[in-house]
Structure formats: C-alpha cells, structure tokens
N, C-alpha and C positions, 0 to 999 in steps of 0.2 A: 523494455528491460532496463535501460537505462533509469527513466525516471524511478523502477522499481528500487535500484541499487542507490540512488541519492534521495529515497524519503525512508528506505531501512536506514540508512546511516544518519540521517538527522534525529529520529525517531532515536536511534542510541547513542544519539550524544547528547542532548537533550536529559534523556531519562537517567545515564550516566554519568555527566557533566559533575553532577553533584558529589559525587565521590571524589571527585576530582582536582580539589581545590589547593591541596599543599602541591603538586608536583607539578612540571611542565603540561601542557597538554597541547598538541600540535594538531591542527586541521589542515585539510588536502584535499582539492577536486580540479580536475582535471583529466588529459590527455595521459599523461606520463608520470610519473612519479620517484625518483630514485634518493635515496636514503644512505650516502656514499660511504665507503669502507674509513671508518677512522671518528667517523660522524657519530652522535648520540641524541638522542632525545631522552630526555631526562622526564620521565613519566611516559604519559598514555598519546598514541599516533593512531588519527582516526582519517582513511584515505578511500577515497574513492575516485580512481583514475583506469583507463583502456589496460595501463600496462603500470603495474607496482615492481619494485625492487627494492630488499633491504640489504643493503652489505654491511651496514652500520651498528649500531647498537640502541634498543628500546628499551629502556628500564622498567617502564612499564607494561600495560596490557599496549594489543594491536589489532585494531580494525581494520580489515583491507578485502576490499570489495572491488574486485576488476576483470577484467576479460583474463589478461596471465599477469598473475603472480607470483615472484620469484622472493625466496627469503633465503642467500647462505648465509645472511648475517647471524646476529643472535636478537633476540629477547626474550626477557628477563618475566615477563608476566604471561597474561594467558593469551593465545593468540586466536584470533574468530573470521577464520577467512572465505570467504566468496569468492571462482573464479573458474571458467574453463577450462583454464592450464594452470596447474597451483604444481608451483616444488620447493616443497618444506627443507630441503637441505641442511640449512643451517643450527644452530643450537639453540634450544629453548629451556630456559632453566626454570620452570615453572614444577 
C-alpha cells in the first residue's frame, strides 16, 4: 500500500510539475506531516505521509495521500485526497 501511495504521487508530480512553474510548489514524504495554522504555501503541496494535517493555508492545488487526513485549514485550489480517515472540515475556495 505504501509503495502504491508514493509512485501515484511521483507519477503526479512529475506529470504535473509542469504547470507548475510560476508558483511555490512544496514536496512531502514521510511519517507526519502538519501545515500549521498561520502558515502558507504559496502554490501546489504534494504530501505523502501516515498522518496529514492542514490548518494553514494552500493557495494552490493539494495532493495528500495518507492513512488520516485532516484539513480545517483552507485551500484555495482543487484538493485530491487519499486516506482511511479523511475530514475535509475546513474551507476550500475552489
């Protein structure tokens, strides 16, 4: 499952990368992942971790691929998520 979850996500960053060149774009793998309340990414966050949280803000799209993920944060683009335990909560202005 794992290896499944980190070659879908190279596989779209990769093939997405390219659109991607004027804004930030942030990579993520691991264990944990948290995106803290106050914090921004400026562009596209492409994460593949056990345990996601965004309380922050994404201006762009969001990849997040993990066992639970938690979003009350907001973002601002399309969001594409993978995970056992998924709670969209938060604001998606898409």
């Amino acid at each position: 499952m794992k290896k499944l979850i980190v070659l879908s996500l190279t596989v779209l960053v990769l093939g997405l990368s390219v659109n991607c060149l004027a804004a930030e774009t942030k990579y993520f793998s691991g264990e944990s992942y948290l995106l803290k309340q106050g914090e921004t990414v400026d562009g596209d966050l492409f994460v593949s971790a056990s345990s996601i949280r965004i309380e922050g803000t994404v201006t762009g799209e969001a990849f997040l691929f993990g066992s639970s993920v938690t979003v009350p944060g907001e973002i601002a683009g399309d969001a594409f998520v993978i995970g056992d335990s998924v709670d969209l909560s938060g604001r998606f202005l898409t």
